[in-house]
C-alpha positions as CSV (number, residue, x, y, z in Angstrom):
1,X,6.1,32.2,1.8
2,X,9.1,30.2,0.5
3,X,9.8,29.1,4.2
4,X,6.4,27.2,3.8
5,X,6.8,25.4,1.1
6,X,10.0,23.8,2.4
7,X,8.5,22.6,5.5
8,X,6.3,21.4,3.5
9,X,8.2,19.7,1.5
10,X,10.3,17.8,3.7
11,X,7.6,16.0,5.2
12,X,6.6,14.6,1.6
13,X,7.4,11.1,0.8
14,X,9.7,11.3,-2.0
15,X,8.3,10.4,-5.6
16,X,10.0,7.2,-6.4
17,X,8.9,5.6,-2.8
18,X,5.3,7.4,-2.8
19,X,4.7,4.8,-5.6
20,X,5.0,1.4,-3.1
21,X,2.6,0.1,-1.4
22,X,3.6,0.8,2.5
23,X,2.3,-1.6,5.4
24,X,0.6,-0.2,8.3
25,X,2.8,0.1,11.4
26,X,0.0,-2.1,13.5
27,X,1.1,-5.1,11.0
28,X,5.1,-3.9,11.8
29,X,3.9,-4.2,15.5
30,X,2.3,-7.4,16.1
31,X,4.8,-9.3,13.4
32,X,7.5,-8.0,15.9
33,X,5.7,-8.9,18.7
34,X,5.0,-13.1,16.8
35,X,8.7,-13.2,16.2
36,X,9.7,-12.3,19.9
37,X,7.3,-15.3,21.1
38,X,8.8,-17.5,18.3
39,X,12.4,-17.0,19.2
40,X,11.4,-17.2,23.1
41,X,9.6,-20.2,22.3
42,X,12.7,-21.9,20.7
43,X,15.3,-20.2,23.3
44,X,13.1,-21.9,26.0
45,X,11.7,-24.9,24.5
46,X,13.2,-27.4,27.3
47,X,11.5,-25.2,30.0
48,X,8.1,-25.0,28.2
49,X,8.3,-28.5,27.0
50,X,9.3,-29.2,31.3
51,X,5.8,-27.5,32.5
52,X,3.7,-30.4,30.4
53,X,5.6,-33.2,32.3
C-alpha cells in the first residue's frame, strides 16, 4: 500500500507550481515551429528576397 502512494506521488505536480496557469504543449509546438521560419527567414533573406527578382 505505501509503495502506491509514492508512485503516486511523484507524478503530482508539486503544490507551489500546480497553482500556474500552464500552456498547452500544441502552443509550445507551433511557437517553436514560427520562430524556426523567422530565424530562417532572416538567415536567408538575400536568397528569398533573390527568387522575386
Amino acid at each position: 500500500m505505501d509503495e502506491n502512494n509514492n508512485h503516486e506521488n511523484l507524478n503530482k505536480t508539486p503544490h507551489k507550481m500546480s497553482r500556474l496557469a500552464w500552456p498547452k504543449a500544441k502552443y509550445g509546438v507551433v511557437l517553436a515551429i514560427i520562430i524556426i521560419i523567422v530565424v530562417n527567414f532572416i538567415y536567408y533573406k538575400d536568397f528569398f528576397l533573390s527568387l522575386f527578382k
